[in-house]
N, C-alpha and C positions, 0 to 999 in steps of 0.2 A: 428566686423561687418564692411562690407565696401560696395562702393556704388554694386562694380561690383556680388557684393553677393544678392546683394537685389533682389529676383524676382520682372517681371511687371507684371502679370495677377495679380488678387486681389484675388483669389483663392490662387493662389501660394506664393501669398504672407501673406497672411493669415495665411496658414498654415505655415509658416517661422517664423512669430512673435511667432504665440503657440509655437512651438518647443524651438524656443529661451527661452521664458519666461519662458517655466517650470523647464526648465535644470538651466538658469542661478539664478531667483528667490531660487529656490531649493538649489542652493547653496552659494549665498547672507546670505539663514538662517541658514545652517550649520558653516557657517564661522563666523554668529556675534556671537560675544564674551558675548553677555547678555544676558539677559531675551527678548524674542522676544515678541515683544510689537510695533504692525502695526502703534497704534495713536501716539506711541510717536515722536517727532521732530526727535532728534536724529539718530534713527532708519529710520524714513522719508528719511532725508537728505541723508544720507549714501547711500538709497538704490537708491534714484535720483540721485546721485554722479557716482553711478557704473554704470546707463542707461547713460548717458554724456560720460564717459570713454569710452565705448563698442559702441557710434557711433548716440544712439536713439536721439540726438536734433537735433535743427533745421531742421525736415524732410521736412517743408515748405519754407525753406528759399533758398535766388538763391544760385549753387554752388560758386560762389566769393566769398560769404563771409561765406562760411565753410557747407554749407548746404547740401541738399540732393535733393532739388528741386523735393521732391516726390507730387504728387496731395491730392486735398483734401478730397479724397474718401481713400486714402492709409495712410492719419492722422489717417483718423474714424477708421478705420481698427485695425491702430498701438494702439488706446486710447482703443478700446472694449476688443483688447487681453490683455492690459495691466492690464484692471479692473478682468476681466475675470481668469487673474492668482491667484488674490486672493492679489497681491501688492500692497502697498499704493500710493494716491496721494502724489506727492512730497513737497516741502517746498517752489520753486522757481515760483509756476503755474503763479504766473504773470508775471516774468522776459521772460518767458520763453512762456505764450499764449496771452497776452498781449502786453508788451511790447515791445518786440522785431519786431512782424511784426508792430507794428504802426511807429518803430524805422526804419525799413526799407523802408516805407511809405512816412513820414513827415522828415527825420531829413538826417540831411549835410553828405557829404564822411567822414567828420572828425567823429564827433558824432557816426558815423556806425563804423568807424576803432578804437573808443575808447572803445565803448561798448557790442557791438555783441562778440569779444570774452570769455570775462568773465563768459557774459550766456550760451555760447557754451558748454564751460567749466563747468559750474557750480560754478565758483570760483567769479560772484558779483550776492548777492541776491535782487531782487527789490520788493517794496511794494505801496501799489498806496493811493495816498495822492486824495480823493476825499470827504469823509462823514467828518460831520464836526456839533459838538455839534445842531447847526442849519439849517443844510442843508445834511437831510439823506437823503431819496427819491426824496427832490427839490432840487436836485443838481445844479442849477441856481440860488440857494439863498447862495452860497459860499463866502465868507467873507476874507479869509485869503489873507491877502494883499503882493502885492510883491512892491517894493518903485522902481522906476528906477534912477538910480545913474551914475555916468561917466562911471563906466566900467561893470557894470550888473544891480545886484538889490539884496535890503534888505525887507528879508521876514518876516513875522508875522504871525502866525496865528495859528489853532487850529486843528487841524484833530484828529476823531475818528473811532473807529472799523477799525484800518488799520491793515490788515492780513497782522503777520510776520515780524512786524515794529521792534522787539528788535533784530530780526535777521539778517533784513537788511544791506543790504550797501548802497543801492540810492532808493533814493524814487521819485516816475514818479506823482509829484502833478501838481490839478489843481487851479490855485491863483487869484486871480482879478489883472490883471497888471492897469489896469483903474477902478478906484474908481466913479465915476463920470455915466459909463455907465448905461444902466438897463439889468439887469437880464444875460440874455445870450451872452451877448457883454462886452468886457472887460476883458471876462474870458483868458488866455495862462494857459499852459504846462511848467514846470521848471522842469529840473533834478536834484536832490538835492542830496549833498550827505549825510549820514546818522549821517557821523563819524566829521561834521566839529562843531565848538563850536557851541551855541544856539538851537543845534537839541537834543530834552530829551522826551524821550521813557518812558512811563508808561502802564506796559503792565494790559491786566484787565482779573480779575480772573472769570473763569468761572464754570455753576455751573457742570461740568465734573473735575474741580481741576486743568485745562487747564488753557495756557494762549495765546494764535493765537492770538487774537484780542489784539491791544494796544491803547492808548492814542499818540500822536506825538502832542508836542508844538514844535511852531518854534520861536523861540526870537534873532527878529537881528541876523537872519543869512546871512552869504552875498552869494549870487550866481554869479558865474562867468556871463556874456551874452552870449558868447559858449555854456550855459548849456539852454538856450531857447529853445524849440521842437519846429520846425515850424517858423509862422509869431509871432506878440503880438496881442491879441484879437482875434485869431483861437481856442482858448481852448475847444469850447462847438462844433466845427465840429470834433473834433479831437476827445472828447471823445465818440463821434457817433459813428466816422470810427472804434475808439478802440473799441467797444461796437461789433462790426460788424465784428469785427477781430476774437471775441470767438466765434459767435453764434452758427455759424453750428457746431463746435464738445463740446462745452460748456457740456452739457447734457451728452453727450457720455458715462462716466464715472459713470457718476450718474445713468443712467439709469441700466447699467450693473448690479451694485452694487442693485438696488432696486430688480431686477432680480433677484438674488444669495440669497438677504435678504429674498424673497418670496417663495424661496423653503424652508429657513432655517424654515421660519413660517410654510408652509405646514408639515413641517415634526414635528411639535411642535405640532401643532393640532393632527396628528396618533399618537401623544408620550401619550397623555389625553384621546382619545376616549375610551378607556373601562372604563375610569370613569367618563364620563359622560351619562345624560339621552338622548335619540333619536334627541329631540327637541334641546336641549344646543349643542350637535355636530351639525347638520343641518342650525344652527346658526352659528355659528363660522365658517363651512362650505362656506353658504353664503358670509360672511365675506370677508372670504380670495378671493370669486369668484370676486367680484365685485373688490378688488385690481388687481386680476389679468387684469381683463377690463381695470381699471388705464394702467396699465404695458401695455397691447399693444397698448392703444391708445397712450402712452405718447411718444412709439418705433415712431410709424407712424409721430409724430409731429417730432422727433427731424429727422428723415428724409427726411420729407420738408425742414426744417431748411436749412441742408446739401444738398439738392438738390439747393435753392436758392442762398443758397452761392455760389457754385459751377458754376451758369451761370450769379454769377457778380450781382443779383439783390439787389438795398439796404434793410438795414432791417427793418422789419414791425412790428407792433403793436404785432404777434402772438407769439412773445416772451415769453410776458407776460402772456397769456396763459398758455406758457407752464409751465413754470415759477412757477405760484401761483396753477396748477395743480399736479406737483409734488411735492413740499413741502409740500401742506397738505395731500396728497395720502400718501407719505412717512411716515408723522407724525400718521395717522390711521393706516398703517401697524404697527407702533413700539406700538402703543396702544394696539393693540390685539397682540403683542407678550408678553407685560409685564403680559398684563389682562394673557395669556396661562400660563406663569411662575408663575404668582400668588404668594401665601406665600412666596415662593423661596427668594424671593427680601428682606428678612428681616436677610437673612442668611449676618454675619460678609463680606465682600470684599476677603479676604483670602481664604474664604472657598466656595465661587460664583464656580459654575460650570461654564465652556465657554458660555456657552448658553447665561445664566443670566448677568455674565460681557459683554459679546456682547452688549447686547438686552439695557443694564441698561445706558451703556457708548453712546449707540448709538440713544434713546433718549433723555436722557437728550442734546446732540448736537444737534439735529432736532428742541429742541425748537426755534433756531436761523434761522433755516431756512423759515422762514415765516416772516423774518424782513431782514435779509443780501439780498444785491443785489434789494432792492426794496422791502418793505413792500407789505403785500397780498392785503390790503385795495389798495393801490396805483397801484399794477396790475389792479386790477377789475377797477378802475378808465380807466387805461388806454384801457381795453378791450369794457368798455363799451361804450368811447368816438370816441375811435379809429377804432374796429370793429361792432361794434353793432348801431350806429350813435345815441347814447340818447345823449340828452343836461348834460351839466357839470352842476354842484352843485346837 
């Protein structure tokens, strides 16, 4: 794939990514050598490895530094066909939707020339050093200290739930460089690398048998001062911008997926209706109506999103919104799938039809989605402060 191939209508190009996707997905799964298995890492990696080789990164990035400088309506485009094939999210989503444009943003010609290729490539994995045993949703109550020293600084501290930390290479953390400040002052950006002494990965098991999520201690690590993002005490505008960096196509993917989950569900409901009674289908029925309402209103929001972004406006409280509306929409749709499979769920793992492993592996994940990225209590917080103008407490 190369640039002079890429159609510009969004139509044309549209239909370019589909064709891509089906031909080359389609043979991704012929070629892997294992058990094909979309959640596993491995699997993951490999097949974001093959989009990187074949041209699909940095579609937003300027061409100088390897990009494709496509807009940001032909991102959305490239994330909806991607979900849309039936492909997994990759391994790198923050090297890769994060950090990179904040890297091409906030950070030096050096910084850009050190690390933009890797992610191009897919050959440095990054992971984002922000949650932290005491500072999950207040992420302004961050602790982890960086010490400033003659020639950088020595770091300390504790981050949790960091997706993808034992697979990493650099971790994009946010540290108190000023101990002294309050709350959102004091904070800086340090790129860390993953592999140098005092960095120790404990990864935490989840109740899918998974392990994305890690533990990261930092003990007396030293950081070069080259590896500073930005000024010292920017950290809390940076990770706004960075916040602002995913918004409009964040959802994208997700939304797709809840999409494809909702027909799997509609088609689980016709697989039951002749054994059940009028009212128990009519029910379930229901059910599924009112998710589908979910699904387009959630389409409409993440549209705005992408509309906003797209003419530069910053980002607003309606996030959260959408935010704390999709995750529990999500988590109801995977309730009335189990409730549909019913007994099923007791049959051995071996002998689980696809349905039931789907359905089974795909809530038990959802439980996290109502705590990752912002607790639901701490959305509502925000919607009711920030759009609805009630008093705090």
């Amino acid at each position: 794939m190369t640039d002079e191939r890429l159609p510009q209508s969004p139509e044309a190009f549209r239909a370019y990514v589909r064709a891509w996707m089906a031909e080359h997905y389609a043979q991704f799964q012929r070629d892997w050598p294992g058990r094909i298995d979309p959640v596993s890492l491995p699997y993951r990696r490999a097949w974001e490895d093959t989009l990187c080789r074949h041209g699909w990164s940095g579609l937003g990035w300027p061409r100088e530094y390897g990009g494709k400088a496509l807009s940001l309506s032909h991102q959305a485009i490239y994330l909806e066909e991607l979900a849309r094939s039936g492909a997994p999210l990759g391994v790198n989503l923050i090297g890769h939707g994060i950090f990179a444009p904040t890297l091409l943003h906030f950070g030096s010609a050096a910084q850009k020339a050190r690390y933009l290729p890797g992610i191009l490539r897919n050959e440095a994995i990054w992971c984002q050093g922000y949650s932290e045993p005491g500072a999950g949703s207040d992420l302004a109550a961050v602790t982890s200290r960086a010490r400033k020293t003659q020639d950088g600084y020595v770091l300390d501290g504790h981050k949790i739930w960091t997706s993808f930390a034992n697979l990493a290479d650099y971790c994009f953390a946010l540290v108190r460089t000023d101990p002294h400040a309050q709350r959102h002052r004091g904070l800086s950006f340090l790129l860390v690398d993953m592999h140098q002494p005092g960095v120790r990965v404990e990864p935490i098991r989840q109740l899918t048998g998974e392990a994305e999520f890690c533990e990261v201690f930092f003990e007396q690590v030293k950081v070069p001062s080259d590896c500073l993002l930005g000024q010292e005490g920017d950290g809390w505008s940076m990770a706004m911008a960075a916040a602002s960096f995913e918004r409009g196509t964040y959802f994208i993917p997700r939304l797709v997926q809840f999409e494809r989950e909702l027909a799997r569900v509609r088609a689980l409901i016709d697989s039951v209706a002749h054994g059940l009674t009028p009212i128990a289908l009519q029910s379930y029925r229901q059910r599924w109506a009112a998710l589908f309402a979910d699904s387009m209103v959630l389409q409409l929001k993440s549209r705005r999103a992408l509309l906003a972004a797209m003419n530069g406006e910053p980002p607003g409280p309606e996030g959260s919104s959408t935010k704390v509306h999709w995750s529990e929409a999500h988590q109801r749709m995977l309730d009335l799938a189990l409730e549909l499979l019913g007994l099923n769920l007791c049959v051995p793992a071996m002998q689980m039809q696809a349905e039931v492993a789907f359905f089974a592996h795909a809530s038990l994940w959802s439980r996290a989605e109502t705590i990752l990225a912002g607790t639901s209590e701490i959305q509502r917080n925000i919607v009711g402060e920030k759009i609805l103008g009630l008093a705090k407490g």
